[in-house]
C-alpha positions in Angstrom: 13.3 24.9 -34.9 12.1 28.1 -32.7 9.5 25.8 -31.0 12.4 23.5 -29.7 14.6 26.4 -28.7 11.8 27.6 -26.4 12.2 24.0 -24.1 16.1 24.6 -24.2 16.5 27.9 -23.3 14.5 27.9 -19.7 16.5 24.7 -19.2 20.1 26.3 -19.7 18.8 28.7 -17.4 18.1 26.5 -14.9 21.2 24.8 -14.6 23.2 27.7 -14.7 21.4 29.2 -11.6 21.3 26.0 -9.9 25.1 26.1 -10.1 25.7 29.6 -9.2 22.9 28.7 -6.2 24.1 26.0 -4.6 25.7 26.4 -1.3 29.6 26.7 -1.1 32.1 27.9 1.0 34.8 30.6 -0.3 37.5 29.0 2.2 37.0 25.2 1.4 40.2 23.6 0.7 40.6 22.8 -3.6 42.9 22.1 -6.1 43.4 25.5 -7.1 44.6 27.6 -4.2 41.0 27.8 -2.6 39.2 29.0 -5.5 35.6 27.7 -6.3 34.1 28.8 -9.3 36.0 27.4 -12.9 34.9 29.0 -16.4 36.3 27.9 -19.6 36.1 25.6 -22.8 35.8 22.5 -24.0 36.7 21.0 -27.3 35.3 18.2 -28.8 32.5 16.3 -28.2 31.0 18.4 -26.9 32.4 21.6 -27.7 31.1 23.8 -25.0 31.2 26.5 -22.9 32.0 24.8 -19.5 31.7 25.7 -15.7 32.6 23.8 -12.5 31.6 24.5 -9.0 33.9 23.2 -6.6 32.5 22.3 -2.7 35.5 20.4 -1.7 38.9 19.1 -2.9 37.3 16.0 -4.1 34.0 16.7 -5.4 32.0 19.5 -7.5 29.5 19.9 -10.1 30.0 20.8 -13.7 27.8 22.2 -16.7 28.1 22.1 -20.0 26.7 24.3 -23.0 27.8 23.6 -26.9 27.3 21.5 -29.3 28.1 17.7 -30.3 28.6 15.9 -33.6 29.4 12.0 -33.5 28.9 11.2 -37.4 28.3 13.1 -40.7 24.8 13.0 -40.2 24.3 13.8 -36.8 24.8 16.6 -34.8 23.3 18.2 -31.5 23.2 21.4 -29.3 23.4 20.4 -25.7 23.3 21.5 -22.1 23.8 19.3 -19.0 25.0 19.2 -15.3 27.3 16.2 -14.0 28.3 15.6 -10.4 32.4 14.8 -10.3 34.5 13.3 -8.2 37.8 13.1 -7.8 38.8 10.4 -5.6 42.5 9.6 -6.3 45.1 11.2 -7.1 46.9 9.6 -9.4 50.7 11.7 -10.0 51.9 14.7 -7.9 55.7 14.1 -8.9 55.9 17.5 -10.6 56.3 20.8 -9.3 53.9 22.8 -11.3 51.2 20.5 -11.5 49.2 17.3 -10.2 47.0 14.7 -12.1 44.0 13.9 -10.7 41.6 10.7 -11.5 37.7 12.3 -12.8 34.5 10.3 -12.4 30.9 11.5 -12.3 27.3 11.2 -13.9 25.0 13.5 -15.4 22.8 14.4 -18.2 21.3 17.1 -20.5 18.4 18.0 -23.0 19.8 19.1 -26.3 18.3 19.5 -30.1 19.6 16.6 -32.2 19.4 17.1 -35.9 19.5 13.9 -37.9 20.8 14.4 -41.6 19.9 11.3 -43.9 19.5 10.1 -47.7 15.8 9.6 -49.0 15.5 6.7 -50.4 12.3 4.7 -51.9 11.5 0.7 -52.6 12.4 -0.7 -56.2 12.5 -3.7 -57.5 12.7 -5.7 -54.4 15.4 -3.2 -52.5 15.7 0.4 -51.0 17.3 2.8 -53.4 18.1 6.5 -52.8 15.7 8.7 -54.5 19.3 10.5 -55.6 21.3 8.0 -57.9 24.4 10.9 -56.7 23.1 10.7 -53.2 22.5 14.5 -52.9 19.1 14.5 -51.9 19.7 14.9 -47.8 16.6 15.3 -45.1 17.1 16.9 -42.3 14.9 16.8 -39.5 15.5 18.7 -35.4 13.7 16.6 -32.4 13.9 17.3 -28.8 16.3 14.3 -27.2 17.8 13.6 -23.9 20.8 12.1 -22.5 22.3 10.3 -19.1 26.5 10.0 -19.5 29.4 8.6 -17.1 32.1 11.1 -16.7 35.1 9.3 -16.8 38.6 11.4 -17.1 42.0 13.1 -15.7 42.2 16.4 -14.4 45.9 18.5 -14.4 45.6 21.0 -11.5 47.8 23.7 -11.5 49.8 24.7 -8.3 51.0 27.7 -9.2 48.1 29.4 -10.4 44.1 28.4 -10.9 44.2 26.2 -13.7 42.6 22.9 -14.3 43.1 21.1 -17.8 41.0 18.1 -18.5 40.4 15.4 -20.8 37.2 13.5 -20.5 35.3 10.4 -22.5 31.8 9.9 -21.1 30.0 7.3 -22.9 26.0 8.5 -22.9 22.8 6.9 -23.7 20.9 9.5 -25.5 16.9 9.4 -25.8 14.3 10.3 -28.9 11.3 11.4 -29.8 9.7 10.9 -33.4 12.9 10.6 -35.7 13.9 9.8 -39.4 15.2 5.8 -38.5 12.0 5.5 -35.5 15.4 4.7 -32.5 14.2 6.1 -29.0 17.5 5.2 -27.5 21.0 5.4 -28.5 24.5 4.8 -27.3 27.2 6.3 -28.0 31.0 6.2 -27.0 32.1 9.0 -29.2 32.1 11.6 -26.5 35.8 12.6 -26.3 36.5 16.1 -24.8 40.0 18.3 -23.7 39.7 21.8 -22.2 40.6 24.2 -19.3 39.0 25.8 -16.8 40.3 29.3 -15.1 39.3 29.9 -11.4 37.9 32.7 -9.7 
């Protein structure tokens, strides 16, 4: 496990400066009374720390560190940047708040940890080497992923608030693993959260 943390690490930290790094400008017109910079959470799939960089009303770029877990048996620790857009507006009928229409792509390196029953060949079939099914292995690989950012975003008008609900489907890639897969889809990335601006 510690020689996998040591290719995660560096990365995180790379993102995060490249956010923080990239060229914006403090008086650019946004969502949220001309602020730029969003911190907050995200629950879910992942459930993450998240941050958004906003360059214009319409577009930004968001990061992303937590954690993931689609089935019983899987789960992963992740850390990505996705460019969003937001090209349409899609309801500003209210007076506190407008909904905006989310789309983007990105992708992440993460640690996924595969949890599975041991099982052996007998008499013709597979059977678990548990007959109570107790016996798990667990095994932690290096993987990457590529995901669509498809969502809504409720922007505040009153003060810097963005709340968000996202699905972004993902392809995630393998190295050596318990079931030999090197690429997987999956659609169970669901995710709701809030961002405060700055």
């Amino acid at each position: 496990m510690k020689k996998h943390t040591a290719y995660i690490a560096p990365f995180a930290l790379a993102c995060a400066l490249a956010v923080l790094a990239l060229p914006h400008n403090a008086n650019a017109e946004t969502p949220v009374n001309d602020k730029v910079f969003g911190l907050g959470i995200q629950l879910g799939d992942p459930t993450a720390l998240t941050m958004k960089l906003l360059f214009t009303e319409k577009f930004g770029m968001q990061m992303h560190v937590g954690g993931g877990s689609w089935w019983r048996w899987e789960n992963m620790f992740m850390t990505g940047l996705d460019a969003v857009w937001h090209p349409v507006m899609l309801y500003d009928g209210w007076k506190t708040c407008a909904l905006n229409l989310t789309l983007g792509v990105g992708g992440g390196l993460g640690l996924y940890r595969w949890h599975w029953h041991r099982w052996h060949w007998y008499d013709g079939h597979y059977v678990p080497d548990d007959p109570y099914w107790h016996d798990w292995g667990r095994r932690t690989h290096p993987a990457g992923y590529v995901r669509m950012v498809t969502g809504v975003s409720l922007w505040f008008k009153k003060f810097p608030l963005e709340g968000f609900i996202e699905l972004d489907p993902a392809i995630m890639f393998f190295g050596d693993n318990p079931y030999n897969q090197r690429a997987l889809f999956h659609m169970q990335w669901v995710g709701a959260g809030g961002r405060w601006y700055f």
